[in-house]
C-alpha positions in Angstrom: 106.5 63.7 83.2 105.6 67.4 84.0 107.2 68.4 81.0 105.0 66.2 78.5 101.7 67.1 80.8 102.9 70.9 80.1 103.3 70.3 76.3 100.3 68.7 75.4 97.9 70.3 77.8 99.0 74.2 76.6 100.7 73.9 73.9 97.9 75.9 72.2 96.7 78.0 74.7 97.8 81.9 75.8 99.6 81.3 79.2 100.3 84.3 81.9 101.8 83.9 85.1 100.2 85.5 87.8 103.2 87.0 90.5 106.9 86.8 90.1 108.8 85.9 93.3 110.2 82.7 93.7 107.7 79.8 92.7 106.6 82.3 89.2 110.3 82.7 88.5 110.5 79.0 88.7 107.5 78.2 87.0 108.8 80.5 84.2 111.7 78.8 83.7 110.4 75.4 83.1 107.9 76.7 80.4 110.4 78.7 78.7 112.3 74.4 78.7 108.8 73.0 77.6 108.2 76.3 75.2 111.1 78.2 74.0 109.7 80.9 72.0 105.8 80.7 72.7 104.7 84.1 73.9 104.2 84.2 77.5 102.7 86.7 79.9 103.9 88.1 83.3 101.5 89.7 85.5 102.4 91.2 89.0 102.3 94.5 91.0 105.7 95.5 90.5 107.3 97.1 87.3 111.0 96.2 88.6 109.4 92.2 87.4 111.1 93.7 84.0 114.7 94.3 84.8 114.7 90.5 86.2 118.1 89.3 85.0 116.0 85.8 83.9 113.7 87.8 81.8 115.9 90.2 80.6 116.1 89.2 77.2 113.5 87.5 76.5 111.3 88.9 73.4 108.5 86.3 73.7 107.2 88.2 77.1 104.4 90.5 77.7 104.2 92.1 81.1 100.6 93.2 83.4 102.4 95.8 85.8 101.1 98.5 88.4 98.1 98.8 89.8 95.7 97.4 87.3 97.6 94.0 86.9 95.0 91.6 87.4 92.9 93.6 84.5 94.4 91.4 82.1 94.3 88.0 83.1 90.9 87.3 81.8 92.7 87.4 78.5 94.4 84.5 78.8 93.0 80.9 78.6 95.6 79.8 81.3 96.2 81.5 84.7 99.4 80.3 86.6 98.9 81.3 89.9 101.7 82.2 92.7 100.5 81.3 96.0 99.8 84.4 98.3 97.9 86.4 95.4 94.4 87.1 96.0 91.9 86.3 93.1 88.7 84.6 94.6 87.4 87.6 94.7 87.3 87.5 90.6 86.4 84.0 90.5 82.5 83.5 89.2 80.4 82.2 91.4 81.7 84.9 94.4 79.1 86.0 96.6 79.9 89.4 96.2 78.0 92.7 94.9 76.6 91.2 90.9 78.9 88.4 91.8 82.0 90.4 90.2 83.9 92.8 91.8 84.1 96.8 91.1 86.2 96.5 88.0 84.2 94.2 86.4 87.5 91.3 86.2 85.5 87.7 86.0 87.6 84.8 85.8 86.8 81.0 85.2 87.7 78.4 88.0 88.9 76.2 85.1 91.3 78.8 83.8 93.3 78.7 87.6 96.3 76.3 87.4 99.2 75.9 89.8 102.7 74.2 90.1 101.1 72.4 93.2 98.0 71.4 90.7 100.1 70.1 88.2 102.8 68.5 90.5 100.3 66.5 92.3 98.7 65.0 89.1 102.2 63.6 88.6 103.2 62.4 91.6 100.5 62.4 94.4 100.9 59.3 95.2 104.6 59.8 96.0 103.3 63.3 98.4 102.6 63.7 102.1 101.3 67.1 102.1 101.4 69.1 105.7 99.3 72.5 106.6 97.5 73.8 109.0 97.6 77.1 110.6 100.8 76.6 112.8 103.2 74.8 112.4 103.4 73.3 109.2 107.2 74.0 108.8 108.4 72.3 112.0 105.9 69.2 111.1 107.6 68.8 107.6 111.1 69.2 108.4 110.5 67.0 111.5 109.0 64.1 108.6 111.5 64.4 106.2 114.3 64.4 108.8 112.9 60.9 109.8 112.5 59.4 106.3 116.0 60.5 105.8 117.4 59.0 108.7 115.6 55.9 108.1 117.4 55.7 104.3 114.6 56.4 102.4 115.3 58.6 99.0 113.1 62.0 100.2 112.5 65.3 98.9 111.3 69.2 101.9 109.4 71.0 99.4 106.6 73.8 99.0 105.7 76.4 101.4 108.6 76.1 103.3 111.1 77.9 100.7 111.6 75.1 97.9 109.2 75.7 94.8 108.6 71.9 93.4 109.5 72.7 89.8 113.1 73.2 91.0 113.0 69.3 92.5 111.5 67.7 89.4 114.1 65.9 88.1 115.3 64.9 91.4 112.0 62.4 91.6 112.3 58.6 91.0 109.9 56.4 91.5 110.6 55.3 95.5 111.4 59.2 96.5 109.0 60.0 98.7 108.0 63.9 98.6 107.3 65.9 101.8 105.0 69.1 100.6 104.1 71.7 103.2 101.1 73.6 101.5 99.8 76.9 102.4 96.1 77.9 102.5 96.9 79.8 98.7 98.5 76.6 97.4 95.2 74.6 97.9 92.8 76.8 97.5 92.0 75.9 94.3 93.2 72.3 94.1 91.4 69.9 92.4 93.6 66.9 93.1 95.0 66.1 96.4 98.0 64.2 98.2 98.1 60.2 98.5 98.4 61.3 102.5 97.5 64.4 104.0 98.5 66.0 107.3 96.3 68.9 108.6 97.3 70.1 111.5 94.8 72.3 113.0 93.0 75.9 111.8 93.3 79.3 113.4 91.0 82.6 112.6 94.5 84.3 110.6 95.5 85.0 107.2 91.7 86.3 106.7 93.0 89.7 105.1 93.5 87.1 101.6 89.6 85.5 102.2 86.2 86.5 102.0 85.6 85.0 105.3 87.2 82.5 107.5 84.8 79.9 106.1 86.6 80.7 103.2 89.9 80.0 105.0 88.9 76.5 106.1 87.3 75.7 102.7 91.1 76.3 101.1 92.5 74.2 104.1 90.5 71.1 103.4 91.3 71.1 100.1 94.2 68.8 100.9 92.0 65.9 101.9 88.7 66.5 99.5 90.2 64.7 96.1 91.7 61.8 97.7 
């Protein structure tokens, strides 16, 4: 299903993924299934991105290294965002000095896209998504210990350590999918979980938001397109 979604909604369209740790590297690898020699782009921090054995030989891939990374994503039509990476602050509409910030970098809401954004347009009905400040772990694992033991087929992704492209074909129709979702995987959601689980909202994590208004805002994403 995610596969098809992927295909028809970029096959077009100049892709870059935006970080490389875990969810990127996973999210990588299911384009490169849906788009085996389409140029892609890589843009992250860290120059050692390159000698990733995945990537290694792949001559379809552009990279955005160093320091002035983000510089480039506004040439791209698609973002994929990792969760953790800071970008409201390039997002138009920012309240911020000319509403762009000192490099000039403007990006389009529209252009943001997610694992978790495309995930749940599959399969939100199937999700029970889980965040809050503290303890969003403990909550999650808790739920999908009691599905399990009640016999049900369940999936412990998200936040917690399991990016949900790994777990895609995994899903049938009955599995019921437990998501714990940080504050950088919703923040720029525009579809939400069939049920939603927000635990509670403490002034932390602020050094990634304008303010902690900011932080909330991103929080109740999880309930605002249900």
């Amino acid at each position: 299903m995610i596969r098809e979604l992927i295909r028809e909604r970029y096959e077009g369209k100049s892709i870059v993924l935006l970080g490389f740790g875990r969810e990127g590297q996973s999210t990588y690898s299911l384009l490169r299934q849906v788009f085996p020699h389409k140029p892609l782009a890589i843009a992250d921090l860290s120059p050692d991105i390159r000698s990733n054995p995945s990537v290694l030989h792949d001559t379809n891939l552009y990279f955005h290294t160093g320091e002035g990374y983000l510089a480039a994503l506004g040439s791209y039509e698609v973002i994929f965002r990792s969760p953790g990476i800071p970008v409201w602050h390039l997002v138009e509409g920012v309240e911020n000095a000319g509403g762009a910030n000192s490099d000039g970098i403007m990006l389009s809401r529209e252009a943001i896209t997610s694992q978790t954004e495309l995930f749940l347009e599959c399969y939100a009905r199937q999700v029970t998504g889980i965040t809050g400040t503290k303890g969003k772990s403990t909550t999650a694992s808790l739920l999908h210990h009691i599905l399990k033991t009640a016999g049900m087929d369940t999936l412990l992704v998200g936040n917690i350590g399991n990016p949900v492209f790994h777990f895609i074909d995994l899903i049938g129709p009955e599995t019921q999918i437990v998501y714990e979702m940080s504050s950088h995987q919703l923040e720029f959601l525009k579809t939400a979980p069939h049920t939603a689980i927000l635990l509670n909202l403490f002034q932390e994590h602020l050094d990634a938001y304008r303010d902690y208004e900011a932080y909330q805002l991103a929080k109740v994403n999880i309930t605002r397109y249900q």
